[in-house]
N, C-alpha and C positions, 0 to 999 in steps of 0.2 A: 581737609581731614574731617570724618564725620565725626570724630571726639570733640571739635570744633563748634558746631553746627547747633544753632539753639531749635530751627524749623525742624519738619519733620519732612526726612529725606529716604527716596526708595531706590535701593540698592538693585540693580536689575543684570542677570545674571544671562547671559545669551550663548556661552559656549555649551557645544555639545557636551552634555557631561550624564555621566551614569545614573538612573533614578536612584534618589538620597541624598546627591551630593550634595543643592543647593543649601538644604537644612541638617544634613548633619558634617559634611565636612567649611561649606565657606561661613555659613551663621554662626558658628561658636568662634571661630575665626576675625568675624568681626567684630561680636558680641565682645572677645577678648581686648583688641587690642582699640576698639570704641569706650567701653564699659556702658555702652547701652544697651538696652535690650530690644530683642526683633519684632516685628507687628507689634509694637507698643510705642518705642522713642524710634525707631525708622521702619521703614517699608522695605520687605524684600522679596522679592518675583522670580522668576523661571520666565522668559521671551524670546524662544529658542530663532535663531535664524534658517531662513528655509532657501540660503542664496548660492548661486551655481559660480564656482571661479570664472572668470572671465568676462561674467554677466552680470554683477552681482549689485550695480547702481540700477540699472533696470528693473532685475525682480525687488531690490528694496520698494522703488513706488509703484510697483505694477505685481502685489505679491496675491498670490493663491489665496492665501487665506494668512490669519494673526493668531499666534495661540498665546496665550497668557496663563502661568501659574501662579496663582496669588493663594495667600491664603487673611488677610486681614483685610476691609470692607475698604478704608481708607487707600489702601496701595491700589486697590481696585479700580475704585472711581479714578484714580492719577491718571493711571495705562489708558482708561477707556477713555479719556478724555484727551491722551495724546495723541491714542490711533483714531480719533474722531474723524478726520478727513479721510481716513481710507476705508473704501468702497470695498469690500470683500466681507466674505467670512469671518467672524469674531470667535475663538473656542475659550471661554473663562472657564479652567479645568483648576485642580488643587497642583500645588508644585512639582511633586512627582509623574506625575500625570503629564505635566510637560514636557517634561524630562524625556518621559518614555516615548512621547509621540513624537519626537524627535529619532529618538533612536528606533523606534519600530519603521517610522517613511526609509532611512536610508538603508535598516534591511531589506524590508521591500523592494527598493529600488533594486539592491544589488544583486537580488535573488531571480529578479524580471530576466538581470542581465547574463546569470550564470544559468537559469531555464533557457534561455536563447541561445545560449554558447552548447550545451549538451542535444538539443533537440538539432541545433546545425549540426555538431557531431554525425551526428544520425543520420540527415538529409545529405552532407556530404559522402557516405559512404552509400546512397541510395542513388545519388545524384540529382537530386531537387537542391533545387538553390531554396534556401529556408527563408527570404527577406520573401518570396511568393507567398510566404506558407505564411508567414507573420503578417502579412499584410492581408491573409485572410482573415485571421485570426484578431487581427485589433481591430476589422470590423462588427464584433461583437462589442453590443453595446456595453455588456456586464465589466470587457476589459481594454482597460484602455492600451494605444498602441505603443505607445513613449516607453523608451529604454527594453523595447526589443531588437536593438542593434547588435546582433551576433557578430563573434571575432575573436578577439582574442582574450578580453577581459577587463575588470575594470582597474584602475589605480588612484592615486591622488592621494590628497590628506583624509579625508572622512571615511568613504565606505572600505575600505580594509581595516583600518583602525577601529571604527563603529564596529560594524559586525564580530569583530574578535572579542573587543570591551565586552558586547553583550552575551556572547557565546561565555567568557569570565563569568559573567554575573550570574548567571542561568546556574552554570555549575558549583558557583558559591551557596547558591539556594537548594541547590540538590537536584538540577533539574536535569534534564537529557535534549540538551540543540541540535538533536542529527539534521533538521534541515538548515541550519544556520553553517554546522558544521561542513553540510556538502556545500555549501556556496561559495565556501573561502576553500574546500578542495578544487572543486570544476574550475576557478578563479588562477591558481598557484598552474592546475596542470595547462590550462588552457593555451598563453604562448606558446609552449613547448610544443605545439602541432604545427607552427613555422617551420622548425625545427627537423623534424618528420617528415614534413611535405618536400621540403626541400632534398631529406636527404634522397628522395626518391630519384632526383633527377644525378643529382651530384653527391653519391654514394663516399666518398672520402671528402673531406670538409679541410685535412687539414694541407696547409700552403695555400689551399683558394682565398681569394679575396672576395668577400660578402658584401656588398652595402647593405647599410641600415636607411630607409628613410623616417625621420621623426622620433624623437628623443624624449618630449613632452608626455604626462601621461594622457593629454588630451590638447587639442589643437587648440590656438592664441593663446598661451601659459608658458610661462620659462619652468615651469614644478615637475620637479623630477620623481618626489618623492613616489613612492610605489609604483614606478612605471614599467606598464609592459614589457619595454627595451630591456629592462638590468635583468631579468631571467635571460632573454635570449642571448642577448651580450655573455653572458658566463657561459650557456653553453656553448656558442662557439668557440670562446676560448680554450674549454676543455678538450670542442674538436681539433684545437691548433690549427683554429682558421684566422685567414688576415681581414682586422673589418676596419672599413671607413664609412664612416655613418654622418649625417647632415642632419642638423636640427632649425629651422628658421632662430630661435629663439632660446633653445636651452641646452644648448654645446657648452657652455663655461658650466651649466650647473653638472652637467652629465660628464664631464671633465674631472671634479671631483671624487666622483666614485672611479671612474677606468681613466686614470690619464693614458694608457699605454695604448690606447686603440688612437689610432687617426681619425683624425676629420677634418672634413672636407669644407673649401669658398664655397660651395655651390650644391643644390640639386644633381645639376647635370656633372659635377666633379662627379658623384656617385654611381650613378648610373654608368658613367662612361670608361670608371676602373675599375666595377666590379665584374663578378662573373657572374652573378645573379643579385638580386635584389627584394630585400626584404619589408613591405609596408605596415609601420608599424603604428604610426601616427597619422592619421586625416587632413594634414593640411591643404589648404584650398591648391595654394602651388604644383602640389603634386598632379592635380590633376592636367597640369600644362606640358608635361615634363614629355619627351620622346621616348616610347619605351619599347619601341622597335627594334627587333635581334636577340631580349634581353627575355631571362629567366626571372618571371615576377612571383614571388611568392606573398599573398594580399592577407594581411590581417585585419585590412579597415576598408576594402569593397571601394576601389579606387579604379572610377569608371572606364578612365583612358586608360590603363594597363589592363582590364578584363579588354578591351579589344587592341591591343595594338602588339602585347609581348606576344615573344616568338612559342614560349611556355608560361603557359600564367595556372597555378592556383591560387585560390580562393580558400581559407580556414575552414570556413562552413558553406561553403557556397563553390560551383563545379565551374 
């Protein structure tokens, strides 16, 4: 307990959280139930983490850069003498400050991702596959080319939740986020063009049986939370279609939300009882799988079904 505590100890605060929170919602917090007081009897910081599920022992020692909010000289020297062995980029900013550059990266990020999902929009009705068009385009030194992967959209714990928080706070302060706001629209419509493509082929949806491939909102992760899958999943449902969907790894979580949909031992269980097939997820597997005969409809550019279905689109790509 830091009420405990004769030394002087810094409290270091690394969840994504709103600019403000550190110093006006968790320091009076601890102030309270410490009866010390902040940058005087303990240290307290903003050391946002910058790590990817799935990767996230990796990017800890091999990270981009350290950002640190301090605001007392003392807490200062601590940090800077713990990230001492790491080679990167150092940012000593004030606490909000970390806060924000925290939540400013993962808009970014997500905006890269929802400009890529609207501009393949576009390329798919033109018919240019847009991964050509992006791979011109991150040839530009000014931008870089990471998370121009067009498709369906993003999901997970952060960037929906992030960008909405912030989109909140903007308008707490009176501001107007229509570009933050189009990103979590392009994001919400974007699965729903599986949905679309498909019906193009197979005009009535309901009695058919759909497979889903991939349940995860991103491959090696059992986290369901905000995945692509759960919009597609309801609308088939409302088409009174039959789906059997396979996840390597997150059918008990995805289980939770739809127990009433089947799922499948296998990859190839899917493939082989559906009437067409929906890729939702990137897992490396999938790209083994036979998908010969089969009506592919591709949210994740899943190379062996661009040649081998007997019908295959592609979200954003022809």
């Amino acid at each position: 307990m830091l009420a405990d505590k004769d030394d002087f100890h810094v409290v270091v605060v690394k969840s994504t959280v709103v600019p403000g929170t550190t110093e006006n919602v968790v320091k009076p917090i601890i102030e309270e139930k410490s009866g010390k007081k902040a940058f005087e009897d303990f240290g307290l910081a903003m050391n946002p983490e910058f790590l990817r599920e799935g990767n996230a022992v990796n990017d800890f020692f091999n990270p981009d850069r350290i950002v640190i909010g301090v605001k007392d000289e003392r807490t200062k020297s601590i940090l800077e003498e713990l990230y001492k062995p790491f080679k990167c980029p150092k940012l000593i900013t004030d606490i909000k400050t970390a806060e924000m550059i925290k939540y400013a990266s993962n808009a970014f990020l997500a905006t890269k991702i929802s400009f890529a999902n609207e501009i393949g929009n576009i390329c798919k009705k033109l018919g240019i596959d847009v991964y050509e068009v992006f791979r011109g385009v991150g040839l530009d030194h000014r931008i870089n080319p990471a998370f121009f992967r067009a498709g369906i959209g993003f999901g997970g714990s952060c960037f929906p939740k992030d960008v909405k928080a912030l989109i909140r706070k903007a308008e707490e302060l009176g501001e107007e986020p229509r570009i933050l706001r189009a990103v979590i629209e392009v994001n919400e419509r974007q699965p729903l063009k599986l949905i679309e493509l498909l019906k193009k082929h197979i005009p009535n949806l309901k009695g058919k049986t759909i497979g889903i491939l991939g349940l995860a909102f991103k491959p090696d992760t059992d986290d369901v939370r905000e995945s692509r899958a759960i919009p597609i999943v309801r609308a088939l449902l409302e088409e009174r279609a039959n789906i059997i969907a396979y996840d390597p790894k997150a059918m008990d979580n995805f289980a939770k939300i739809f127990p009433q949909i089947k799922y499948a031992n296998s990859a190839e269980d899917v493939t082989a009882k559906s009437e067409a097939v929906l890729m939702v997820t990137e897992w490396k597997e999938f790209e083994k799988l036979n998908y010969r005969g089969k009506i592919v409809i591709d949210g994740r550019r899943i190379e062996k079904a661009m040649k081998e279905a007997k019908i295959y689109e592609g979200v954003c790509w022809y």
